[in-house]
C-alpha positions as CSV (number, residue, x, y, z in Angstrom):
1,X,-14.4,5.5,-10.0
2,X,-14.6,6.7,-6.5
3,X,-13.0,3.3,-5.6
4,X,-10.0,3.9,-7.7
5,X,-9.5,7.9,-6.2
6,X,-9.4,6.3,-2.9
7,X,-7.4,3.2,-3.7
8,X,-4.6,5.6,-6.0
9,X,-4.3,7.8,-3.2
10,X,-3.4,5.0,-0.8
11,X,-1.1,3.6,-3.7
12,X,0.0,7.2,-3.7
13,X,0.5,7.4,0.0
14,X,2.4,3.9,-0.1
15,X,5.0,5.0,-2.9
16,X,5.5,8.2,-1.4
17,X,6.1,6.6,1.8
18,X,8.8,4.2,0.4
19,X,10.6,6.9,-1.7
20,X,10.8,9.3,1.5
21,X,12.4,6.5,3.1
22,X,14.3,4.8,0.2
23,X,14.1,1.9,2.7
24,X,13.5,-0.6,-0.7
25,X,16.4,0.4,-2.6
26,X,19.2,0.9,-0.1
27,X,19.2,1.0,3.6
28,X,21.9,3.5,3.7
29,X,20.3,6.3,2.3
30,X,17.1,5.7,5.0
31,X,19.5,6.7,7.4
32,X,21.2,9.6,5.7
33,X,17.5,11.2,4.9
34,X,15.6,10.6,8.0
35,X,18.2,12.0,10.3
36,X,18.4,15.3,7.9
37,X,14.3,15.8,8.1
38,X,13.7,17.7,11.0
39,X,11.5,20.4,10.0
40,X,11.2,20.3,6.5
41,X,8.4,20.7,5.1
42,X,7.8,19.6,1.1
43,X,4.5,19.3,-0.8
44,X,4.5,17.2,-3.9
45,X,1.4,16.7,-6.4
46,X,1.0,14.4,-9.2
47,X,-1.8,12.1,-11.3
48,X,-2.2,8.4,-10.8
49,X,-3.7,5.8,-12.6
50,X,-4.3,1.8,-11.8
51,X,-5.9,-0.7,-14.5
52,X,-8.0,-2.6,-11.0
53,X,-8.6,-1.8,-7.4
54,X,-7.5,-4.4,-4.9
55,X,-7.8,-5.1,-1.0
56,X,-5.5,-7.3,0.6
57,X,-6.2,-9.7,-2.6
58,X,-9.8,-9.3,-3.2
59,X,-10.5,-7.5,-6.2
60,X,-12.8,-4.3,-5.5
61,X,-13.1,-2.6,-9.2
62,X,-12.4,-3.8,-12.6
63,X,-12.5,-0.6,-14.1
64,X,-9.4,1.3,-14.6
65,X,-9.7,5.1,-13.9
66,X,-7.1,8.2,-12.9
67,X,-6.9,10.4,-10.0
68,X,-4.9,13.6,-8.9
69,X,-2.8,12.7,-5.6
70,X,-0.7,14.3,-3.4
71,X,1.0,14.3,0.2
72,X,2.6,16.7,2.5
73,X,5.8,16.0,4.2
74,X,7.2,17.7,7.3
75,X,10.2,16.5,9.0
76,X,9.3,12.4,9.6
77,X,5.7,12.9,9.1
78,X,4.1,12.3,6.0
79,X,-0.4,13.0,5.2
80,X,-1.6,11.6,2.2
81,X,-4.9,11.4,1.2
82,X,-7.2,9.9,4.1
83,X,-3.6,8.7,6.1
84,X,-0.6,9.8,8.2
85,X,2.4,8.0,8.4
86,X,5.9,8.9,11.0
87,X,9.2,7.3,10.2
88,X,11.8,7.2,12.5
89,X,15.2,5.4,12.0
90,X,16.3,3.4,14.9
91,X,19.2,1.2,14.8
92,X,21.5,2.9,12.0
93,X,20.2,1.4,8.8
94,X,16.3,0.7,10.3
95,X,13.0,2.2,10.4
96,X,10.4,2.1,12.5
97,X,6.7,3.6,11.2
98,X,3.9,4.2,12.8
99,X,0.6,4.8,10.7
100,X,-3.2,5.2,10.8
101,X,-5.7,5.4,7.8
102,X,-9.1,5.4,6.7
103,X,-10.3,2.3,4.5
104,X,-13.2,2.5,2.0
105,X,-14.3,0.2,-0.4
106,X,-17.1,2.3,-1.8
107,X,-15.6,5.9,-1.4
108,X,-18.6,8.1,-0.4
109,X,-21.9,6.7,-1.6
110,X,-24.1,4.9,-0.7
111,X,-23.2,1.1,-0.3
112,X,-25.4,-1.0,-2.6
113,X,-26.1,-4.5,-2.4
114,X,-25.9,-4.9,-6.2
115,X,-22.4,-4.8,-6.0
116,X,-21.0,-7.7,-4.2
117,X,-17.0,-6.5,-3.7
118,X,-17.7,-3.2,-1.8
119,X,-20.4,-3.8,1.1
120,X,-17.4,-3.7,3.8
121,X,-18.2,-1.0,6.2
122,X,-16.0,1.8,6.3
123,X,-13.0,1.3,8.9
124,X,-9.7,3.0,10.2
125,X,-6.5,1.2,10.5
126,X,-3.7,1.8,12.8
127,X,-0.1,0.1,12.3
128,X,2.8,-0.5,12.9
129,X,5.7,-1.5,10.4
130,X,9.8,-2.2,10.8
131,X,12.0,-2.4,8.1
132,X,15.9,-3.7,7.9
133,X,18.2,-4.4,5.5
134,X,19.0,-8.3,4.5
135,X,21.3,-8.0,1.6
136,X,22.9,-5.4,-0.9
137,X,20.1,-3.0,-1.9
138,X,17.5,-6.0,-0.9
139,X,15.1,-5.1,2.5
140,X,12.5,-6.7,4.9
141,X,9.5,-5.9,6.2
142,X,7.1,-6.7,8.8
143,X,4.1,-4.9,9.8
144,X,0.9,-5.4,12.3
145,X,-2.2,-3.7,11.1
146,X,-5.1,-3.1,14.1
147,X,-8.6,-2.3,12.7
148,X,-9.8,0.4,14.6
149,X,-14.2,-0.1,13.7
150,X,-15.0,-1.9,11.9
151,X,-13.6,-5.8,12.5
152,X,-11.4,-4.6,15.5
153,X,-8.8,-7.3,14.6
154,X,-5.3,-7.8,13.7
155,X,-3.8,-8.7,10.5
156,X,0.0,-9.1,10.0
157,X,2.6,-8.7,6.5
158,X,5.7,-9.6,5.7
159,X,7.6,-8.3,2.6
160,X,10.9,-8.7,0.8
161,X,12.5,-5.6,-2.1
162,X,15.1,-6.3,-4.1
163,X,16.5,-3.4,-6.1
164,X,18.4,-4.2,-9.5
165,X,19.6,-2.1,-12.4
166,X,19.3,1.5,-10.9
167,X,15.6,1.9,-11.3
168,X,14.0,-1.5,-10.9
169,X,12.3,-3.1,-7.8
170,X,10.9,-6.6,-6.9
171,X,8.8,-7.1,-4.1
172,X,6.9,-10.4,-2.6
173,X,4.6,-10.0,0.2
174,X,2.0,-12.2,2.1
175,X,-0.5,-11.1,4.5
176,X,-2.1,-13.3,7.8
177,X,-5.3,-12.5,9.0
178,X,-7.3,-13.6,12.2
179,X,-10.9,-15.0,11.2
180,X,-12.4,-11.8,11.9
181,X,-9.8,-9.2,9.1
182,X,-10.5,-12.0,6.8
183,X,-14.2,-12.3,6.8
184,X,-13.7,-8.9,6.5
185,X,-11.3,-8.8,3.2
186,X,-13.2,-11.9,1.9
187,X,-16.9,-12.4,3.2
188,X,-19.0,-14.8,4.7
189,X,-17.5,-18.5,4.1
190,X,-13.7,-17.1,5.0
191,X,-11.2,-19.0,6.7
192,X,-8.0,-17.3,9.3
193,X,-4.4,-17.6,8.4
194,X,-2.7,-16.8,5.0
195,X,-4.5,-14.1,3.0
196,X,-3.1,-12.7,0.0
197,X,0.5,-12.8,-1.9
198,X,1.3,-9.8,-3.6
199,X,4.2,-9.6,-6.1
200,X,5.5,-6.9,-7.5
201,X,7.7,-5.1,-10.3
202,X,8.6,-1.6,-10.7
203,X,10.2,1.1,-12.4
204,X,11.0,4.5,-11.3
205,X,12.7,7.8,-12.4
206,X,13.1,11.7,-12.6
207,X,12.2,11.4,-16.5
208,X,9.4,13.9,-16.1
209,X,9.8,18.2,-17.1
210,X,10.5,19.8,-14.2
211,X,12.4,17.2,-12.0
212,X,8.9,15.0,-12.2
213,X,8.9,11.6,-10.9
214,X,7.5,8.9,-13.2
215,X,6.9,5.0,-11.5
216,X,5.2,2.0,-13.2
217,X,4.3,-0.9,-11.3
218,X,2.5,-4.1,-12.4
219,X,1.2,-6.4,-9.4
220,X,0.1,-9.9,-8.9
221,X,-2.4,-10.7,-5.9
222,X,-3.1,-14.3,-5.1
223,X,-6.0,-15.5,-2.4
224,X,-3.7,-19.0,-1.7
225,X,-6.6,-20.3,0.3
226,X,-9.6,-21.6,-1.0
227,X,-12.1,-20.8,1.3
228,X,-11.5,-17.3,0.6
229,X,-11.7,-17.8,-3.0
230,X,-14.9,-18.4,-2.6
231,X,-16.5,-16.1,-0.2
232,X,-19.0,-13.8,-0.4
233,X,-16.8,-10.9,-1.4
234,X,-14.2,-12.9,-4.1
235,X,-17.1,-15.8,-5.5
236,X,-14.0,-17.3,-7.7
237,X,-12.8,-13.8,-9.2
238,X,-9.2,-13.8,-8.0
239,X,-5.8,-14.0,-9.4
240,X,-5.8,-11.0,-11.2
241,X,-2.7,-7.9,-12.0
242,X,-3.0,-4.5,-11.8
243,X,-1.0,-2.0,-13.8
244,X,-0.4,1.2,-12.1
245,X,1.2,4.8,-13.3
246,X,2.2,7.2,-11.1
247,X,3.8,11.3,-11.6
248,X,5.1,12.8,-8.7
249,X,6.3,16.7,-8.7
250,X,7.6,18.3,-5.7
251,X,7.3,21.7,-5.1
């Protein structure tokens, strides 16, 4: 359960991030926002829920569970949960972010060697991300992620949205990592390169009392490689979805 708090507050923290910057729906309005946040500040609460708990593809927790989150806004800074994240536009219709974050796979306790999927040591994560517009409400993304503890290596994404019918949002993304960030994600036995494939589908609205944002998201993670199938920390138990539901109110 204390997996899940920590892993819906970065899924919290990653939503938020994308609706501050509406950079996967339409470019245009990145632009617009950013350039009106200059010392705004905006606190927004909310409950989220997620059906698994994943890392960069490897599944941490089966168990579903919910979780309070929240985040803090003020002007092109954004804290949420363990992370900050600063967006600044550049280029018109761009955005460059830079972010840091604390990773852990266990929350607070004590790791135990029982369970398999969470004996990663606790880390922090610095990155940096850009994002541009490709097509008609469709972006791209690339990002490079430097551990900061415990692996002290690199691993790199890159990520296509697609925005149809108002409210709806595709996303593919695949994530490289050296041999270090993926013995790391995958345990003993991993191998360096391609990681994980993520694909995505989600829904989003004001539906809520109260101006309340509602967002469901369902999300497939593949482990294309099968050396890190089998590592320690995956032992076969990949290709999974996980459903998430997420209420936003901003006050």
């Amino acid at each position: 359960m204390k997996t899940l708090i920590s892993l819906i507050l970065m899924t919290s923290m990653t939503q938020t991030f994308a609706s501050a910057n509406k950079s996967m729906n339409d470019a245009k309005s990145i632009t617009k926002e950013s350039r009106t946040q200059t010392t705004e500040t905006r606190f927004s609460l909310g409950l989220g829920y997620a059906s698994h708990s994943f890392f960069r593809g490897a599944l941490l927790d089966g168990a579903g569970g919910a979780a309070p989150t929240g985040y803090l806004t003020y002007g092109n800074f954004t804290f949420a949960g363990l992370a900050l994240v600063y967006n600044q536009v550049v280029f018109d219709n761009q955005v460059l972010s830079l972010g840091t974050n604390y990773f852990t796979d266990h929350g607070f306790k004590k790791i135990e060697n029982s369970n398999f999927r969470q004996l990663r040591e606790a880390t922090f994560d610095s990155w940096i991300q850009w994002m541009f517009p490709l097509w008609t409400q469709s972006t791209m993304s690339l990002s490079f992620h430097q551990d900061l503890k415990a692996n002290k290596s690199q691993y790199y994404t890159v990520g296509i949205a697609q925005a149809f019918l108002t409210n709806y949002r595709a996303t593919v993304e695949s994530g490289f990592g050296t041999l270090r960030t993926n013995e790391y994600t995958f345990g003993r036995g991993a191998k360096k390169g391609l990681s994980n494939i993520d694909f995505g589908l989600s829904w989003s609205k004001n539906v809520l009392p109260w101006d309340g944002s509602l967002t469901l998201e369902y999300k497939h993670s593949l482990i294309p490689h099968g050396k890190n199938r089998t590592a320690s920390f995956v032992r076969h138990d990949d290709e999974r979805g996980t459903f998430t539901l997420n209420t936003i109110w901003t006050l």
